[in-house]
N, CA, C and O of each residue as an XYZ file, in Angstrom:
320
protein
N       4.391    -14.284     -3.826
C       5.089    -13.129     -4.339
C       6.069    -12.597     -3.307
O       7.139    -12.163     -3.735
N       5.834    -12.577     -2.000
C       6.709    -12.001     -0.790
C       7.254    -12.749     -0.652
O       8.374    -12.268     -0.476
N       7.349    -14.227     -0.557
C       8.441    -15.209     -0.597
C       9.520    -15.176     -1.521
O      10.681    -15.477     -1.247
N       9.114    -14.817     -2.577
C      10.445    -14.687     -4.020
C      10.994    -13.409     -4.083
O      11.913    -13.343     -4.900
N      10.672    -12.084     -3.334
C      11.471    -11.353     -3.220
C      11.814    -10.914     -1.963
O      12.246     -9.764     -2.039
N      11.805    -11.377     -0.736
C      11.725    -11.472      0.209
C      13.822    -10.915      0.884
O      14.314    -10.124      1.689
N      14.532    -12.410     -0.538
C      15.722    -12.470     -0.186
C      16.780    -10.926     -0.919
O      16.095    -10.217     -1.657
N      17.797    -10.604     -0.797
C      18.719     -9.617     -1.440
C      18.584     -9.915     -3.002
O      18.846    -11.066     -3.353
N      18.275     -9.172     -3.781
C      18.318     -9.522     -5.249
C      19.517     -8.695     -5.904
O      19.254     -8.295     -7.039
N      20.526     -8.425     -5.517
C      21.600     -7.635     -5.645
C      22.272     -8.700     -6.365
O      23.320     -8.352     -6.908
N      21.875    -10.097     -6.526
C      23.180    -11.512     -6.503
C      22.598    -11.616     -7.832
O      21.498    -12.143     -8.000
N      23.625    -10.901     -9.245
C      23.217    -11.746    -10.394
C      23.748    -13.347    -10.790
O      23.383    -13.782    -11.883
N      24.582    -14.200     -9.934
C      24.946    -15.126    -10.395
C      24.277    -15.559    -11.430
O      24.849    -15.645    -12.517
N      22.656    -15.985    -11.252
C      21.665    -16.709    -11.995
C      21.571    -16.352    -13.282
O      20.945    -17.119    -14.013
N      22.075    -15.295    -13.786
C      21.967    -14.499    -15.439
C      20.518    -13.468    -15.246
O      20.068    -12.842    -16.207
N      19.987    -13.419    -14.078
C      18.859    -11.922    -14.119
C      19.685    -10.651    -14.311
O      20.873    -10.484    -14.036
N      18.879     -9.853    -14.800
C      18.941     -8.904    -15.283
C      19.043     -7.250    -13.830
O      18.018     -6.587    -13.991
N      19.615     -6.847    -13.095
C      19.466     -5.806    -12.350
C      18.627     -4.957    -12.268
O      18.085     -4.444    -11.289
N      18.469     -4.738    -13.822
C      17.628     -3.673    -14.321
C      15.995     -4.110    -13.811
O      15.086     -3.301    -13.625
N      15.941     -5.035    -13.710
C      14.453     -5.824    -13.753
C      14.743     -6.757    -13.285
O      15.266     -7.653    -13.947
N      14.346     -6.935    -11.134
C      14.922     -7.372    -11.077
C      13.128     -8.647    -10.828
O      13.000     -9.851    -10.607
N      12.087     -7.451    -11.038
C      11.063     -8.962    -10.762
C      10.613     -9.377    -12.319
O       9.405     -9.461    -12.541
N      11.393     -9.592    -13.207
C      11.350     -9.970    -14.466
C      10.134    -10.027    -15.470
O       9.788    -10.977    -16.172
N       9.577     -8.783    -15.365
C       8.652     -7.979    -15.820
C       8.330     -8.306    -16.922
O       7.285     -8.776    -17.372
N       9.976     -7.847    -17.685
C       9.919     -7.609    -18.963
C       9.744     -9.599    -19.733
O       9.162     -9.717    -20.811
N      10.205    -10.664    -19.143
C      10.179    -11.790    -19.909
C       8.959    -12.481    -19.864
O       8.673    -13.248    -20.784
N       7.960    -12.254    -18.609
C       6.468    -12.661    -17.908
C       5.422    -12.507    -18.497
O       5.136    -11.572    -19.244
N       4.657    -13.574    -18.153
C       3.774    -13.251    -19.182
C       2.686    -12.393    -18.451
O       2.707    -12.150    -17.244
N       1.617    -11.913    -19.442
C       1.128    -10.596    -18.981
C       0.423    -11.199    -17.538
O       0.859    -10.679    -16.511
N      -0.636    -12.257    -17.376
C      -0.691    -12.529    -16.168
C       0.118    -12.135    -14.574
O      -0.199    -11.588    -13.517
N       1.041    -12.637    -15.034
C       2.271    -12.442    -14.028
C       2.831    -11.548    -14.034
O       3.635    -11.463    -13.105
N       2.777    -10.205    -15.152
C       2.991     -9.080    -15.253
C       2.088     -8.254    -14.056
O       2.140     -7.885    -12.883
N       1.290     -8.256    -15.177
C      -0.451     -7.744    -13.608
C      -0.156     -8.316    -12.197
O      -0.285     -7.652    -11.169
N       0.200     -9.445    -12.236
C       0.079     -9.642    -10.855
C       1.183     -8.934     -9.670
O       1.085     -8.427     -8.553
N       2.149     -9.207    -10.549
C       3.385     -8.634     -9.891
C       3.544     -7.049     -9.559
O       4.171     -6.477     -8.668
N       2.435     -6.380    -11.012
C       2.293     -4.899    -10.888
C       1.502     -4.246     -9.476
O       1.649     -3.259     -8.755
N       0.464     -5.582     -9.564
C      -0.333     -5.386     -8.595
C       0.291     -5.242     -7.453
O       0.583     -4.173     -6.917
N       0.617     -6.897     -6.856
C       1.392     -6.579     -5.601
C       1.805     -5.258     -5.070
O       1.274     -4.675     -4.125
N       3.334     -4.633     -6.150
C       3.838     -3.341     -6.095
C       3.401     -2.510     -5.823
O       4.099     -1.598     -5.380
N       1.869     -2.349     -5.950
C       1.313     -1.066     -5.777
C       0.860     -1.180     -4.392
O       0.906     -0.244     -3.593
N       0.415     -2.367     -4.124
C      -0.848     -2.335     -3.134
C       0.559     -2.561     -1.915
O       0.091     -2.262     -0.817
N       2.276     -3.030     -1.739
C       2.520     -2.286     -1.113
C       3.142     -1.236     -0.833
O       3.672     -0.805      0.190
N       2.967     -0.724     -2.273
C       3.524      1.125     -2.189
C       2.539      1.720     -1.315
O       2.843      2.413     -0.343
N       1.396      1.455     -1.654
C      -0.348      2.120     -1.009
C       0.438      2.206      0.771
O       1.057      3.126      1.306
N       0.095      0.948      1.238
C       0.418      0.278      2.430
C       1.356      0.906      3.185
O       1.020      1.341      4.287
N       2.795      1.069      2.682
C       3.998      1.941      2.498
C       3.353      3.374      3.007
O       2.960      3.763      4.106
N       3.414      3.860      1.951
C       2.762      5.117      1.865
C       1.794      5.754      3.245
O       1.970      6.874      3.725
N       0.796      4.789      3.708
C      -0.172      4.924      4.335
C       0.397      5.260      6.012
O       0.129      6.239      6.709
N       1.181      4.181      6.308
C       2.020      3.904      7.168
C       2.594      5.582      7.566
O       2.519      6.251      8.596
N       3.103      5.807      6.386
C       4.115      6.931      6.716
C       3.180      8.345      6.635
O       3.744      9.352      7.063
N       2.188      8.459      6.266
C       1.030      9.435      6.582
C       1.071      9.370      8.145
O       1.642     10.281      8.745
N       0.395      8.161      8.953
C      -0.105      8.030     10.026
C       1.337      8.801     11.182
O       1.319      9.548     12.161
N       2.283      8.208     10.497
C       3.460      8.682     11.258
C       3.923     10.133     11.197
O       4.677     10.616     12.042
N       3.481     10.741     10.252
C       3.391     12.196      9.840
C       3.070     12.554     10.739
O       3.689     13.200     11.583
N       1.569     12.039     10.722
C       0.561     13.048     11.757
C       0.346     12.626     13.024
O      -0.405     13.211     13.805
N       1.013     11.559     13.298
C       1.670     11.205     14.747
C       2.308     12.019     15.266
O       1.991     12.316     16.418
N       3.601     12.792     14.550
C       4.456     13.440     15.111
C       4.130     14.884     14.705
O       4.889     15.802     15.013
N       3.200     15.045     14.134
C       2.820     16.484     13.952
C       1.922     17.070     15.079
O       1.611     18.229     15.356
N       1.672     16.091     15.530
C       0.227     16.034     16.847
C       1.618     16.511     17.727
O       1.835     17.693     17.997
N       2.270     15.702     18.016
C       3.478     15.465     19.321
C       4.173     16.715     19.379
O       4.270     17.379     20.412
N       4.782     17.120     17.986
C       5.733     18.045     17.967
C       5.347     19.333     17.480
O       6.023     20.361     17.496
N       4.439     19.203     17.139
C       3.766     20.842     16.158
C       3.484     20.544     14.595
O       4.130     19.711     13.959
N       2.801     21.056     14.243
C       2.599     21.192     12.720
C       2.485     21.804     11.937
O       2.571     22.949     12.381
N       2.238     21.831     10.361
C       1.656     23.423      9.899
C       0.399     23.788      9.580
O       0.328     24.978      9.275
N      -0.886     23.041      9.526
C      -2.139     22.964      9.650
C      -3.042     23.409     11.102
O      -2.688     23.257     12.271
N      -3.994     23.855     10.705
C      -5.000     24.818     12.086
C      -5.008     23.451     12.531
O      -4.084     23.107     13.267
N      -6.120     22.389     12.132
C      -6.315     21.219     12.585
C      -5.464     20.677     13.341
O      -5.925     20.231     14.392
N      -4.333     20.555     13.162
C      -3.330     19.742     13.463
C      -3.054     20.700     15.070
O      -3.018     20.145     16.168
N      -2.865     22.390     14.827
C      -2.273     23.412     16.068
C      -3.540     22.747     17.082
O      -3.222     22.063     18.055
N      -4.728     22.971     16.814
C      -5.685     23.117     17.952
C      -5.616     21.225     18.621
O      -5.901     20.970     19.791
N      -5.312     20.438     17.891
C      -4.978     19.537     18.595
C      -3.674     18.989     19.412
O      -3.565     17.890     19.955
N      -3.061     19.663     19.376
C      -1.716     20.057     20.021
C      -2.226     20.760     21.117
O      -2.168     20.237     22.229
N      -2.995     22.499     20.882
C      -3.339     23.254     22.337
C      -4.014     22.180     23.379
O      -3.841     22.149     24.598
N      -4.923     21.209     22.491
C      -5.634     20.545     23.335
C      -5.023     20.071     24.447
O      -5.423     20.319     25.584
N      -3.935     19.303     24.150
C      -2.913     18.720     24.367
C      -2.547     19.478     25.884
O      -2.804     19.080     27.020
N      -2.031     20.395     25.550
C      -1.433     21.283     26.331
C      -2.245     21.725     27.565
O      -1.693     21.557     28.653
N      -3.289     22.183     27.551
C      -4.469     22.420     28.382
C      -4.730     21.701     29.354
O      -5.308     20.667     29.023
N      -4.533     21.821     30.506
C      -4.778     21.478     31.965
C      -5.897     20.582     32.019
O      -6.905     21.174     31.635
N      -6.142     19.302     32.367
C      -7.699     18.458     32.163
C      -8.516     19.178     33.606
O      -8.177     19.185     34.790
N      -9.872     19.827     32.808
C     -10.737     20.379     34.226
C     -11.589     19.579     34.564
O     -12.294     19.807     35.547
């Protein structure tokens, strides 16, 4: 599945459709599911990534959560 969309799909030479460009709509349901699947699991992945980086830089730079402040003061605090 990461191999076949891997490349620019912007190129209709072939007669695909833009609109669709992992051809959803002609597949059969197998390959429907599967392809749905993929999508999600790396939206999830995606997604997850950019949490961690949230609260990477919320630690670093400040945040708007208590949790998040008192680990920042920590931060800050002289090691005794």
């Amino acid at each position: 599945m990461r191999r076949r969309y891997q490349s620019d799909t912007s190129d209709t030479s072939d007669g695909s459709d833009r609109s669709d460009p992992y051809c959803i709509a002609t597949a059969s349901p197998e390959v429907t599911a599967n392809t749905l699947i993929c999508l999600i699991n790396q939206a999830s992945f995606l997604l997850g990534r950019q949490l961690q980086k949230l609260e990477q830089t919320f630690l670093e730079e400040g945040g708007f959560t208590e949790r998040l402040y008192r680990e920042r003061q920590a931060r800050r605090q002289p090691q005794r």
